[in-house]
BAFIDO-970546 format. One record per atom (N, C-alpha, C): residue number from 1; residue in one letter; x, y, z. Coordinates in nm, 3 decimals. Layout:
N
+------+------+---------+---------+---------+
: resi : resn :      xx :      yy :      zz :
+------+------+---------+---------+---------+
:  NUM :    A :       X :       Y :       Z :
...
+------+------+---------+---------+---------+
This chain:
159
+------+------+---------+---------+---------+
: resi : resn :      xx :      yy :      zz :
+------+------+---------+---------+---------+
:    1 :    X :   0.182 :   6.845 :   1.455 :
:    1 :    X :   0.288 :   6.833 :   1.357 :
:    1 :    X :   0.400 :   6.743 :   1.410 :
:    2 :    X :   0.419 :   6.759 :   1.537 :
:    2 :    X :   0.549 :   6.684 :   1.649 :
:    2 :    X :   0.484 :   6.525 :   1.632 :
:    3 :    X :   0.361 :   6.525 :   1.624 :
:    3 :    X :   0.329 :   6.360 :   1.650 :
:    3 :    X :   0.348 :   6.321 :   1.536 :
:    4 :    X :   0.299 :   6.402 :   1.426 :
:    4 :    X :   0.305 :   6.357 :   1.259 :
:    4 :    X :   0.489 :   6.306 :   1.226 :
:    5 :    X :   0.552 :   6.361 :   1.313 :
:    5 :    X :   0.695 :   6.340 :   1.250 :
:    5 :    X :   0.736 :   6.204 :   1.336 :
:    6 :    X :   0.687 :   6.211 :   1.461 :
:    6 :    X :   0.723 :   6.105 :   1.550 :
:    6 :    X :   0.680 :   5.971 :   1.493 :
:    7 :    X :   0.509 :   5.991 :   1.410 :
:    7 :    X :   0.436 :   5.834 :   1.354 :
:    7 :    X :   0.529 :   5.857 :   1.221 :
:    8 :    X :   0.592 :   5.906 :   1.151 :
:    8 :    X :   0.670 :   5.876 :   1.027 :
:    8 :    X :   0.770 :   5.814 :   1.071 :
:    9 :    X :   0.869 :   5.897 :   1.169 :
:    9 :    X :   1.008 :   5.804 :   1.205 :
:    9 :    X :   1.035 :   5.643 :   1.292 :
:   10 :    X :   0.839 :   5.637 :   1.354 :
:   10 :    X :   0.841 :   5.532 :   1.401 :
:   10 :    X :   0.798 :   5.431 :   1.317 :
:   11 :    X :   0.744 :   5.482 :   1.192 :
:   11 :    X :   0.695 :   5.392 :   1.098 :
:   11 :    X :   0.833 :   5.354 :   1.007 :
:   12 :    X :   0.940 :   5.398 :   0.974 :
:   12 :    X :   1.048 :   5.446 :   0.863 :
:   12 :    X :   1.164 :   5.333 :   0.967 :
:   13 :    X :   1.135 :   5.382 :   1.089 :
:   13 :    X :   1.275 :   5.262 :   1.184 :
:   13 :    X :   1.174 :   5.133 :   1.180 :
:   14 :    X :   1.041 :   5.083 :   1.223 :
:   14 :    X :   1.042 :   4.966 :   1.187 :
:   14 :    X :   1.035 :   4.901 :   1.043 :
:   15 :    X :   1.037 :   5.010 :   0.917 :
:   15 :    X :   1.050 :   4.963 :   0.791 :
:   15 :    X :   1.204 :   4.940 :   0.766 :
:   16 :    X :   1.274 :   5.013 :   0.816 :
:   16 :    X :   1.459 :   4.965 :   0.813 :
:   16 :    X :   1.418 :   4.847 :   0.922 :
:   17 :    X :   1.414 :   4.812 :   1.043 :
:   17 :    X :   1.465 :   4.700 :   1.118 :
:   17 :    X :   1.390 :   4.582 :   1.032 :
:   18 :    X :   1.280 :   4.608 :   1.009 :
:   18 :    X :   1.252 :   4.495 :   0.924 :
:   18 :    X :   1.292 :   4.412 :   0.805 :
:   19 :    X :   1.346 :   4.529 :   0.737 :
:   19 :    X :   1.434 :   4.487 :   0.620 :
:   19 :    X :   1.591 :   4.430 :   0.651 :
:   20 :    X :   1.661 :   4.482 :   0.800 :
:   20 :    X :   1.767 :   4.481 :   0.804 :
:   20 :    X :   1.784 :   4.379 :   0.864 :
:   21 :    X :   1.710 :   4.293 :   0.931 :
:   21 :    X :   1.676 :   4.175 :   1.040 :
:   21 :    X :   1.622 :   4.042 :   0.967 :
:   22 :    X :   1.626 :   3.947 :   0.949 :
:   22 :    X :   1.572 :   3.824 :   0.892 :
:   22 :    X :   1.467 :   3.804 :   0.988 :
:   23 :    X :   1.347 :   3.761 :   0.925 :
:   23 :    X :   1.235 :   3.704 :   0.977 :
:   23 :    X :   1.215 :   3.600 :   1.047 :
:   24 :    X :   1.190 :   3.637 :   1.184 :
:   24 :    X :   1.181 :   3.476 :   1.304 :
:   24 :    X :   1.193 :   3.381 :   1.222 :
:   25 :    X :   1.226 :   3.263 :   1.236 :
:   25 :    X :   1.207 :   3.153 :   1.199 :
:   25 :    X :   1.047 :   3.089 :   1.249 :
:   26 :    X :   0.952 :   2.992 :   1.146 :
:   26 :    X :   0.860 :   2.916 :   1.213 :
:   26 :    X :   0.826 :   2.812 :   1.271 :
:   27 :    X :   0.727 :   2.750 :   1.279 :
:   27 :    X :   0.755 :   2.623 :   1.377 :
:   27 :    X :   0.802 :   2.519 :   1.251 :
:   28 :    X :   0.824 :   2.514 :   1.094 :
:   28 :    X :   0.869 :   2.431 :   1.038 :
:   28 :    X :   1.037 :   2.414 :   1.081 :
:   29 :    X :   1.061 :   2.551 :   1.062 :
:   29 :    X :   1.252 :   2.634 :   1.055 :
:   29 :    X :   1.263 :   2.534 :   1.196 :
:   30 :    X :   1.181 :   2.589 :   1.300 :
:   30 :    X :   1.249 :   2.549 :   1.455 :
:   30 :    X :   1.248 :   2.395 :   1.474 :
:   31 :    X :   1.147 :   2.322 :   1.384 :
:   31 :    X :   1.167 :   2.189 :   1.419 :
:   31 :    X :   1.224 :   2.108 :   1.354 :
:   32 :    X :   1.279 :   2.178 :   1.188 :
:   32 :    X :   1.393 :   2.095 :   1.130 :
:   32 :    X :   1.518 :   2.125 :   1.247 :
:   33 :    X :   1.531 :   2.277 :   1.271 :
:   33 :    X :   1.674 :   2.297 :   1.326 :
:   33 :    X :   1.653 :   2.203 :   1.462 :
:   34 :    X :   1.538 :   2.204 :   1.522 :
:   34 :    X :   1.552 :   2.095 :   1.672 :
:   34 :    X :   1.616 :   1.968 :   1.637 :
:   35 :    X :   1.546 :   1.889 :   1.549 :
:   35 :    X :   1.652 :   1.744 :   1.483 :
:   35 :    X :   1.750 :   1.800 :   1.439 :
:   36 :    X :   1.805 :   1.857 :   1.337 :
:   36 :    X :   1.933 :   1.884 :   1.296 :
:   36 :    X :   2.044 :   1.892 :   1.417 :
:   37 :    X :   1.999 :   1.971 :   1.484 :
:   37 :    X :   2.105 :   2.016 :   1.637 :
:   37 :    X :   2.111 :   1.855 :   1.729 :
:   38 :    X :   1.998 :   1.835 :   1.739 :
:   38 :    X :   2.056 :   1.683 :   1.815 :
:   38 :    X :   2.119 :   1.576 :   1.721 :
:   39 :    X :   2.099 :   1.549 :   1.578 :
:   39 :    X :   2.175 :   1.475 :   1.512 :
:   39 :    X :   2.335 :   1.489 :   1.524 :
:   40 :    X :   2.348 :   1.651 :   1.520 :
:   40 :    X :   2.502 :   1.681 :   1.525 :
:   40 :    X :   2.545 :   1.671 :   1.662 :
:   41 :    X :   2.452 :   1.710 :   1.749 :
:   41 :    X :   2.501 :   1.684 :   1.872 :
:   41 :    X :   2.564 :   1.525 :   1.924 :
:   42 :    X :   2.483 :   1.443 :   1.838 :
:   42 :    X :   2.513 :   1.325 :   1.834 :
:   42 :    X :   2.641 :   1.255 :   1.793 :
:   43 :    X :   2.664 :   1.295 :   1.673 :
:   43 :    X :   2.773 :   1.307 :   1.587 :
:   43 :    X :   2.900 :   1.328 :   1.674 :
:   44 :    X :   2.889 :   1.429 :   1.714 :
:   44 :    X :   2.962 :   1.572 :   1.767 :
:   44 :    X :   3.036 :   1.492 :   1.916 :
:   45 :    X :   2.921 :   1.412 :   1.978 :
:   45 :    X :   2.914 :   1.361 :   2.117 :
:   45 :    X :   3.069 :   1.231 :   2.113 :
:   46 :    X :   3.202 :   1.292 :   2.185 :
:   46 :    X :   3.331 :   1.230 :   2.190 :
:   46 :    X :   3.333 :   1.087 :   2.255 :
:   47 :    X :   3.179 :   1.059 :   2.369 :
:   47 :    X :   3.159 :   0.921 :   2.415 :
:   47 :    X :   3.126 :   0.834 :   2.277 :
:   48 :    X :   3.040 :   0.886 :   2.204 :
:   48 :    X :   3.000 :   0.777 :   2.098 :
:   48 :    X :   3.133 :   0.799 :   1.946 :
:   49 :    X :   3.246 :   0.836 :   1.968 :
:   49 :    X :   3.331 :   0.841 :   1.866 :
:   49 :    X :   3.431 :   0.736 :   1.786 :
:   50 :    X :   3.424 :   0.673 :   1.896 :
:   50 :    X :   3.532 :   0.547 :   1.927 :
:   50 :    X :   3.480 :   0.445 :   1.823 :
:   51 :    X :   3.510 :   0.396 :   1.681 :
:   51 :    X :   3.516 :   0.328 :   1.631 :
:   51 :    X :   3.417 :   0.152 :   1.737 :
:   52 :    X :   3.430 :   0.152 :   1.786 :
:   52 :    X :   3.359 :   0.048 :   1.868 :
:   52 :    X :   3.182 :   0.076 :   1.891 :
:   53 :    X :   3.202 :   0.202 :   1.911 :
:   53 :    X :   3.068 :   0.294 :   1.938 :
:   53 :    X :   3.020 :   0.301 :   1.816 :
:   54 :    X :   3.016 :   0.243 :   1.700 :
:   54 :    X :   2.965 :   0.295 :   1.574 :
:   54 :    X :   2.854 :   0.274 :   1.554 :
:   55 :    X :   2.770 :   0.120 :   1.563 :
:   55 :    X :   2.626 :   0.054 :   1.575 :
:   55 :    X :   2.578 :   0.180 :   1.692 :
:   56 :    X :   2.644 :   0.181 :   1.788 :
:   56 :    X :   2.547 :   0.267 :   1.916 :
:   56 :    X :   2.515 :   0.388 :   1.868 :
:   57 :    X :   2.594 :   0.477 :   1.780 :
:   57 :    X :   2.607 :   0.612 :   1.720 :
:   57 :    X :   2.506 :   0.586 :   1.571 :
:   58 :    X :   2.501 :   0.513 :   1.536 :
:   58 :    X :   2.397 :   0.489 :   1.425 :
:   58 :    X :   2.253 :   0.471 :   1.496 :
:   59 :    X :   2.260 :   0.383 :   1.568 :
:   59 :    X :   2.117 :   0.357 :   1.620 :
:   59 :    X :   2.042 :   0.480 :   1.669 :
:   60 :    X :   2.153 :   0.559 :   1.769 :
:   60 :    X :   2.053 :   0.684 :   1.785 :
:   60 :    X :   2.060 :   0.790 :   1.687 :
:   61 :    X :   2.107 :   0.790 :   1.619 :
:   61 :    X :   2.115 :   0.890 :   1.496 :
:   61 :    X :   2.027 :   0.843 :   1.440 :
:   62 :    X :   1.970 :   0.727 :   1.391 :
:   62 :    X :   1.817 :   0.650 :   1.325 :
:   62 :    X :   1.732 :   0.716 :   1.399 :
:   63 :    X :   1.750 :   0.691 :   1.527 :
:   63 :    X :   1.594 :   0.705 :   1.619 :
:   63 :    X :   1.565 :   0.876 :   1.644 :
:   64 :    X :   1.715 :   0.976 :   1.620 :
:   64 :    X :   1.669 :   1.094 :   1.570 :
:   64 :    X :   1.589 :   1.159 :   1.483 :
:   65 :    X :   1.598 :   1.057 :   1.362 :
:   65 :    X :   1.554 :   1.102 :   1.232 :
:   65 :    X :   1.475 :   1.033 :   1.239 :
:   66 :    X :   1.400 :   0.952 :   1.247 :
:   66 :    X :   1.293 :   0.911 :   1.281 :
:   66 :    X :   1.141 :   0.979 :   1.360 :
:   67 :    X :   1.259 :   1.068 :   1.493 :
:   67 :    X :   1.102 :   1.187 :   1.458 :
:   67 :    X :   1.054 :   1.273 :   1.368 :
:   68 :    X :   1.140 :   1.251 :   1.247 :
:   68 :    X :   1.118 :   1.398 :   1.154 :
:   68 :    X :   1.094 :   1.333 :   1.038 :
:   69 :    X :   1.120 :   1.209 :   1.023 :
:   69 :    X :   1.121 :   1.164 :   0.892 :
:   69 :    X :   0.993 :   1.074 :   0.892 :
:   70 :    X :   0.857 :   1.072 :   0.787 :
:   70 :    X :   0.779 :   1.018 :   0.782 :
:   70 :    X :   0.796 :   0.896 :   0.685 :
:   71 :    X :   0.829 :   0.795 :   0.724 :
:   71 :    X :   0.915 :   0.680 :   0.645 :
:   71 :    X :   0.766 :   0.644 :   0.537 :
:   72 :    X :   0.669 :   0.597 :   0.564 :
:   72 :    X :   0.548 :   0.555 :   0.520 :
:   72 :    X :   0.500 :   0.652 :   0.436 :
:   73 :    X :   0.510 :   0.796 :   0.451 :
:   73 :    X :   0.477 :   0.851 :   0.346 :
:   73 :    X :   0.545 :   0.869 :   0.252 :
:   74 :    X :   0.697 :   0.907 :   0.267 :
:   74 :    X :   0.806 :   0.888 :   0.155 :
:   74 :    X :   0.804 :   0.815 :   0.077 :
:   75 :    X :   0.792 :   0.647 :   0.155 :
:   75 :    X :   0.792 :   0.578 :   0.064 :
:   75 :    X :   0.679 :   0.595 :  -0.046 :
:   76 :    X :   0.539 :   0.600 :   0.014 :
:   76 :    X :   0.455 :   0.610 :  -0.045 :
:   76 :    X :   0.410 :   0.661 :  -0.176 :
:   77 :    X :   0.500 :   0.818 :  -0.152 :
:   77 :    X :   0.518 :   0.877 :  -0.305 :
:   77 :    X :   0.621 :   0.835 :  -0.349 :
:   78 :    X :   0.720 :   0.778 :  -0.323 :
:   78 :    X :   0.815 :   0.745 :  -0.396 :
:   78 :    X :   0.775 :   0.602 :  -0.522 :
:   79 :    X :   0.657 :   0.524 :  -0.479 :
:   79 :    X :   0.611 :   0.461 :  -0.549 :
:   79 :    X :   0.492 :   0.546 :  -0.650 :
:   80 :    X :   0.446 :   0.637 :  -0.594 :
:   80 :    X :   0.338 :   0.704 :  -0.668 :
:   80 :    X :   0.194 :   0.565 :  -0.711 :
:   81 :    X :   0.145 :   0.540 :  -0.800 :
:   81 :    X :   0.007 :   0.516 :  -0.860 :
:   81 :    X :   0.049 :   0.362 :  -0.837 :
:   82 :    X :   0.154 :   0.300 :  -0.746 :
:   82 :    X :   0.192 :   0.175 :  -0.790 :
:   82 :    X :   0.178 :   0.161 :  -0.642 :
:   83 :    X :   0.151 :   0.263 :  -0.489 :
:   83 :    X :   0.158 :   0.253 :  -0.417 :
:   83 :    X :  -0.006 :   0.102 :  -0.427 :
:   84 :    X :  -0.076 :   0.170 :  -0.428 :
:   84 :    X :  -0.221 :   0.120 :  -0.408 :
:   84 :    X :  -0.201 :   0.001 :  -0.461 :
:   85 :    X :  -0.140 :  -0.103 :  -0.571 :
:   85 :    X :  -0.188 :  -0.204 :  -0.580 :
:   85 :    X :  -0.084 :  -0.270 :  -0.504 :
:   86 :    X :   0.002 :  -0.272 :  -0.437 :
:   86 :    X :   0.092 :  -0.352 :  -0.309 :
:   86 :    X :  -0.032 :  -0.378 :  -0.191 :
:   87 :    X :   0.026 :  -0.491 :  -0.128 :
:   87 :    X :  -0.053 :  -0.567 :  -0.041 :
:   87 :    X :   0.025 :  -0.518 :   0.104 :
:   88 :    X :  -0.085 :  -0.490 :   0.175 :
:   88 :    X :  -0.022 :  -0.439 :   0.293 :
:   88 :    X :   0.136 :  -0.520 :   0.370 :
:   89 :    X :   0.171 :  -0.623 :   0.366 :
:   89 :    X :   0.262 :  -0.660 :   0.358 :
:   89 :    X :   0.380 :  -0.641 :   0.292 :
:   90 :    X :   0.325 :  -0.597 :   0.138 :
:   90 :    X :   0.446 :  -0.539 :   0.056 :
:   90 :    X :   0.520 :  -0.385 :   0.075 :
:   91 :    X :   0.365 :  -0.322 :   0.135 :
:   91 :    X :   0.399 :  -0.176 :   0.162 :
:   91 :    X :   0.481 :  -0.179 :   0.265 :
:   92 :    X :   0.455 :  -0.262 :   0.422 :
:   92 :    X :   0.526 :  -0.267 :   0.509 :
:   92 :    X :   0.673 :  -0.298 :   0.483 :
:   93 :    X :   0.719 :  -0.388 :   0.411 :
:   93 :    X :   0.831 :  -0.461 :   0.381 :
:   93 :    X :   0.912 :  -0.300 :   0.268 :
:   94 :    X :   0.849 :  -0.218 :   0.234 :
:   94 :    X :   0.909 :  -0.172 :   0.109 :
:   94 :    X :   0.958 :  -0.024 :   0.187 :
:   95 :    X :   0.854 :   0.008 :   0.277 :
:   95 :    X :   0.881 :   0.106 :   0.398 :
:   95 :    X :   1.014 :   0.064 :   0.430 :
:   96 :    X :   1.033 :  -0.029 :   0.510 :
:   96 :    X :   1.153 :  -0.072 :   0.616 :
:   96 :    X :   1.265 :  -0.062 :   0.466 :
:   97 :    X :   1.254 :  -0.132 :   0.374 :
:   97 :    X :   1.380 :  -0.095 :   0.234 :
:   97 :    X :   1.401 :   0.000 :   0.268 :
:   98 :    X :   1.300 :   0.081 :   0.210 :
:   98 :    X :   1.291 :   0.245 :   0.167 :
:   98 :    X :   1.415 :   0.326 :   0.301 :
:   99 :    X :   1.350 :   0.307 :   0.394 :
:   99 :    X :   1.390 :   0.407 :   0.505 :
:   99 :    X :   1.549 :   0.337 :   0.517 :
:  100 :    X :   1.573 :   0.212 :   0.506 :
:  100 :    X :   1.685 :   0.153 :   0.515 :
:  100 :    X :   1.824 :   0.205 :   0.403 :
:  101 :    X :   1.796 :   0.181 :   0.263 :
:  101 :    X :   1.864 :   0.249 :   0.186 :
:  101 :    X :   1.881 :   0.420 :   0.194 :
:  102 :    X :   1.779 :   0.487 :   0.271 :
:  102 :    X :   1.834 :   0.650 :   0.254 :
:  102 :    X :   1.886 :   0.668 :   0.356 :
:  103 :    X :   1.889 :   0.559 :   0.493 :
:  103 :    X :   1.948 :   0.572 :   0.591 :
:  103 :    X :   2.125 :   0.548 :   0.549 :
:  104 :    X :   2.111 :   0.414 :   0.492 :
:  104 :    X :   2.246 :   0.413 :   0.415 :
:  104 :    X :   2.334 :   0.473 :   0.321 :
:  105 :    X :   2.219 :   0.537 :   0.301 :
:  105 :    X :   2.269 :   0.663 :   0.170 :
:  105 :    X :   2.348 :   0.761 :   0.222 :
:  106 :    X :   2.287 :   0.776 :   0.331 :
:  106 :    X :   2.328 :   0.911 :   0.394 :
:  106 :    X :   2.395 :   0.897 :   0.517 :
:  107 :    X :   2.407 :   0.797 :   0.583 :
:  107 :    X :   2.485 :   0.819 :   0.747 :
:  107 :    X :   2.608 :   0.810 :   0.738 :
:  108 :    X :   2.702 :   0.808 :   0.605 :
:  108 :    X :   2.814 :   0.832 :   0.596 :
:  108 :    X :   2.857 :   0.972 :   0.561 :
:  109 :    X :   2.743 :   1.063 :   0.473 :
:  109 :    X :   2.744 :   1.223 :   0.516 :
:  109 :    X :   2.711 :   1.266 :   0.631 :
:  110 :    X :   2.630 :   1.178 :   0.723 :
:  110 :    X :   2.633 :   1.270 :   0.826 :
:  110 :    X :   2.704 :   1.271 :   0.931 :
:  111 :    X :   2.755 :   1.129 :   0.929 :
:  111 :    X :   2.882 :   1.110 :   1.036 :
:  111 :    X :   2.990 :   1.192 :   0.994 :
:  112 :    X :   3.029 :   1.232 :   0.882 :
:  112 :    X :   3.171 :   1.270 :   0.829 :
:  112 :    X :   3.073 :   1.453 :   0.850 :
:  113 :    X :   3.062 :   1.474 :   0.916 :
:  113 :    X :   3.036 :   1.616 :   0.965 :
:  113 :    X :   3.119 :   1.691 :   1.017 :
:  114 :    X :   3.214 :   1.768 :   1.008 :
:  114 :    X :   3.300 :   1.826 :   1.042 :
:  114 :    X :   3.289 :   1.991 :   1.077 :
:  115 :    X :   3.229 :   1.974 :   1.166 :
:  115 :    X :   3.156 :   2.133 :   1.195 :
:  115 :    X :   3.157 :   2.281 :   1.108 :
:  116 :    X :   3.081 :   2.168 :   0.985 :
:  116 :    X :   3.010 :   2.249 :   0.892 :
:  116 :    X :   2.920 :   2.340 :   0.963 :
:  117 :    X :   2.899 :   2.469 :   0.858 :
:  117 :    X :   2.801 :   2.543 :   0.930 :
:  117 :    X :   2.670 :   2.521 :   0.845 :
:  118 :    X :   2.534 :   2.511 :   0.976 :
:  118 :    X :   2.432 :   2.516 :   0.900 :
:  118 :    X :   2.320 :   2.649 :   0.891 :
:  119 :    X :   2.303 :   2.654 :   0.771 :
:  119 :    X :   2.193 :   2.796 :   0.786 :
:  119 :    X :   2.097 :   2.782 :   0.753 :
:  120 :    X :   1.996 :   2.821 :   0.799 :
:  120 :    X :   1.805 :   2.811 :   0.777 :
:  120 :    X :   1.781 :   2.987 :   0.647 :
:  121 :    X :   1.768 :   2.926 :   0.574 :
:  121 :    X :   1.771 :   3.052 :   0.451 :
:  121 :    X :   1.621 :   3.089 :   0.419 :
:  122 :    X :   1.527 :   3.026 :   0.521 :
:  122 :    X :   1.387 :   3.049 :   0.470 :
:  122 :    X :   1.250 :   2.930 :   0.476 :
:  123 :    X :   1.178 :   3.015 :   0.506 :
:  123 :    X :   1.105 :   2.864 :   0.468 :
:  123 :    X :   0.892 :   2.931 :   0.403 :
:  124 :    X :   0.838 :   2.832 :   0.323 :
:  124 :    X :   0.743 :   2.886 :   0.304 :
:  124 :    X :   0.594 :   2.804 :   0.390 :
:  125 :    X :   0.510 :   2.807 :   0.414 :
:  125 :    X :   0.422 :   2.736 :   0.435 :
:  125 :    X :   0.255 :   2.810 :   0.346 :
:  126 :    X :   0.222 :   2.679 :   0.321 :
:  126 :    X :   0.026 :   2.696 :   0.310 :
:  126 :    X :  -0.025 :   2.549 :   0.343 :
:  127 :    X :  -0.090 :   2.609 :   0.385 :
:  127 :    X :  -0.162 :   2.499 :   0.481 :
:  127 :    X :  -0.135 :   2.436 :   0.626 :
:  128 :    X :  -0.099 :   2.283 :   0.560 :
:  128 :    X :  -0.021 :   2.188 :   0.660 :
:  128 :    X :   0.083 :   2.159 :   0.554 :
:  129 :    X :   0.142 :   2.195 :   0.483 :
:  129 :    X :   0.237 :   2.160 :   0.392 :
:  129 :    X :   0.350 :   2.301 :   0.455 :
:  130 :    X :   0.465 :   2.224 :   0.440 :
:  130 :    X :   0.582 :   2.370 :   0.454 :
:  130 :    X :   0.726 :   2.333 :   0.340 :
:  131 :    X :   0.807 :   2.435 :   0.309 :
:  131 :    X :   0.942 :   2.399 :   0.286 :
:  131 :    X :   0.987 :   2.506 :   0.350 :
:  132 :    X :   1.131 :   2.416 :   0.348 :
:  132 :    X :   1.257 :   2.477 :   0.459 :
:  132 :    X :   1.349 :   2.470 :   0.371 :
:  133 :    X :   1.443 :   2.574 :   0.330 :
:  133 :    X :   1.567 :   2.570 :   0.263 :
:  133 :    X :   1.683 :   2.566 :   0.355 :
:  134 :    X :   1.757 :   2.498 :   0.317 :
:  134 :    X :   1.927 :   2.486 :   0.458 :
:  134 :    X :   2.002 :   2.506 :   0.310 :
:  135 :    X :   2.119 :   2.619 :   0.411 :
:  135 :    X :   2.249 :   2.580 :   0.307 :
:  135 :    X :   2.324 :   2.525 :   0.396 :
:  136 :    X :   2.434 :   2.398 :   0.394 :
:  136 :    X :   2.535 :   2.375 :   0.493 :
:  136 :    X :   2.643 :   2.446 :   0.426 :
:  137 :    X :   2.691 :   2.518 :   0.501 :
:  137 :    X :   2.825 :   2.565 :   0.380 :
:  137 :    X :   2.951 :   2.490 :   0.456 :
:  138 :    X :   3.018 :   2.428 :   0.360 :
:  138 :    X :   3.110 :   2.335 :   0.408 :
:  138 :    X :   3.262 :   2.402 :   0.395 :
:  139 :    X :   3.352 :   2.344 :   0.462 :
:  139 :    X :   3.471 :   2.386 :   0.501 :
:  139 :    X :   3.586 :   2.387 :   0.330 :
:  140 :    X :   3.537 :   2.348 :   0.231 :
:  140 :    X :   3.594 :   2.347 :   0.099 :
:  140 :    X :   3.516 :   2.417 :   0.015 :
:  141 :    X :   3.414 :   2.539 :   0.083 :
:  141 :    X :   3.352 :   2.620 :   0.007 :
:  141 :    X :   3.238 :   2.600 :  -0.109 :
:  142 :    X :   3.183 :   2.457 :  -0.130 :
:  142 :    X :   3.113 :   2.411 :  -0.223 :
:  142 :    X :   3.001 :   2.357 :  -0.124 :
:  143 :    X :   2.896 :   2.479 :  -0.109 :
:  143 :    X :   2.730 :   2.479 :  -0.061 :
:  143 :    X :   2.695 :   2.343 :  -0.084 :
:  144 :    X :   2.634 :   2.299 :   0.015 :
:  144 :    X :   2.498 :   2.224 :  -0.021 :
:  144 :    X :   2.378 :   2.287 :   0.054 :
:  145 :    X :   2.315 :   2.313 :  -0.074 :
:  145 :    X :   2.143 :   2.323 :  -0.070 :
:  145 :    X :   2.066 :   2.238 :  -0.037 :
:  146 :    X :   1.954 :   2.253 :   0.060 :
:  146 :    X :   1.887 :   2.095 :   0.076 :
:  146 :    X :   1.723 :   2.196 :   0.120 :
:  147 :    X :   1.660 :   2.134 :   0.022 :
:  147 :    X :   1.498 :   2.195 :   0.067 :
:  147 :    X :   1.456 :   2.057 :   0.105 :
:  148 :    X :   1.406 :   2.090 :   0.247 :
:  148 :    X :   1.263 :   1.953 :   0.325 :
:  148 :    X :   1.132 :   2.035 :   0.266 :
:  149 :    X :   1.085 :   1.924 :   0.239 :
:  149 :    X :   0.926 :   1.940 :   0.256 :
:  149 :    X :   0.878 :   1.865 :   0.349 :
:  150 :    X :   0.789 :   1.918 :   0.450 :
:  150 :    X :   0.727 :   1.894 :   0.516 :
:  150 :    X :   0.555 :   1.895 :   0.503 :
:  151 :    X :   0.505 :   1.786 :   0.612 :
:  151 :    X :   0.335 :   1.782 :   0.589 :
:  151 :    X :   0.328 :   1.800 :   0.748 :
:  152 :    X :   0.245 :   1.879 :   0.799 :
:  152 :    X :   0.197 :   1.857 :   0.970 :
:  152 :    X :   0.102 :   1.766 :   0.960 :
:  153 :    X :   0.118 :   1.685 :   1.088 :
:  153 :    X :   0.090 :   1.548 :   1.155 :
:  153 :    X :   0.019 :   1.623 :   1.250 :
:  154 :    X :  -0.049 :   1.662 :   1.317 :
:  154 :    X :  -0.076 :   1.717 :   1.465 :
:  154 :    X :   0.013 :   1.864 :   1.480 :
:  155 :    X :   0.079 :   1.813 :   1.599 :
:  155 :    X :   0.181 :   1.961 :   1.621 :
:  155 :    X :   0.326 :   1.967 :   1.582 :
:  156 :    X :   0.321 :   1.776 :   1.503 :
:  156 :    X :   0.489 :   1.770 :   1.421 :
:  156 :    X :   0.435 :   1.806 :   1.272 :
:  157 :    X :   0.598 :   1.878 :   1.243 :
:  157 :    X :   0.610 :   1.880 :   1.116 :
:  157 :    X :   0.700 :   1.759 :   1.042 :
:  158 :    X :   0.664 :   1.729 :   0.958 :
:  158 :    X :   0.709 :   1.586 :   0.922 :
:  158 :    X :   0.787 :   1.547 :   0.772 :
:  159 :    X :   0.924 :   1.552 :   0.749 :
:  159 :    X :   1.000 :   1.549 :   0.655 :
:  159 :    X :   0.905 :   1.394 :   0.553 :
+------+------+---------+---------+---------+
């Protein structure tokens, strides 16, 4: 009867810690947050701040996102059914655009980072496919939501 009560209360505390605890993060969660943390670290880093340092602070902030970001496939769907009739030259040339304009799109949000906080709210996977939800919640109280999708490459997961 003593063991019967002991396997209920040991079953009942890991059904509360489980519920009360958020679920590890996976290797999608850990390897957006691995780039994310060195981008800001980058950012963040007071040697590369100096208005002079700006090309140097871009370049490695590119070559950050660059392990996570699969430029060739983005683009790829971003053209969809129009990918296939471009000539390997055009695809190459439309890649380097592609990755160029969202680089420009965006390295003025990410430089202007102001130790926002970031949170990993989840993520799903099947297969080799994953998503990752981030909220940054910013210092004027108006969330941004941002879901990656990711495809695994080998042992990267790949925005």
């Amino acid at each position: 009867m003593r063991l019967a009560y002991f396997y209920r209360g040991l079953l009942l505390f890991f059904l509360v810690f489980g519920m009360a605890v958020p679920g590890l993060a996976g290797e999608p969660t850990d390897q957006i947050k691995q780039t994310t943390d060195k981008i800001l670290s980058i950012v963040s880093d007071p040697a590369l701040k100096a208005p002079s340092k700006t090309g140097e602070r871009e370049k490695v902030i590119r070559l950050a996102a660059g392990e996570r970001f699969d430029w060739e496939e983005m683009a790829r769907r971003s053209l969809g059914k129009h990918w296939d009739q471009r000539t390997a030259k055009e695809k190459k040339e439309f890649v380097r655009l592609y990755s160029d304009l969202l680089e420009r799109t965006y390295m003025d949000k990410v430089e202007g980072y102001s130790s926002e906080k970031v949170l990993y709210e989840g993520e799903s996977v099947d297969g080799g496919y994953a998503t990752v939800k981030v909220k940054i919640a910013t210092k004027k109280n108006a969330d941004i939501h941002v879901q990656y999708r990711l495809k695994k490459e080998g042992n990267k997961w790949l925005i």
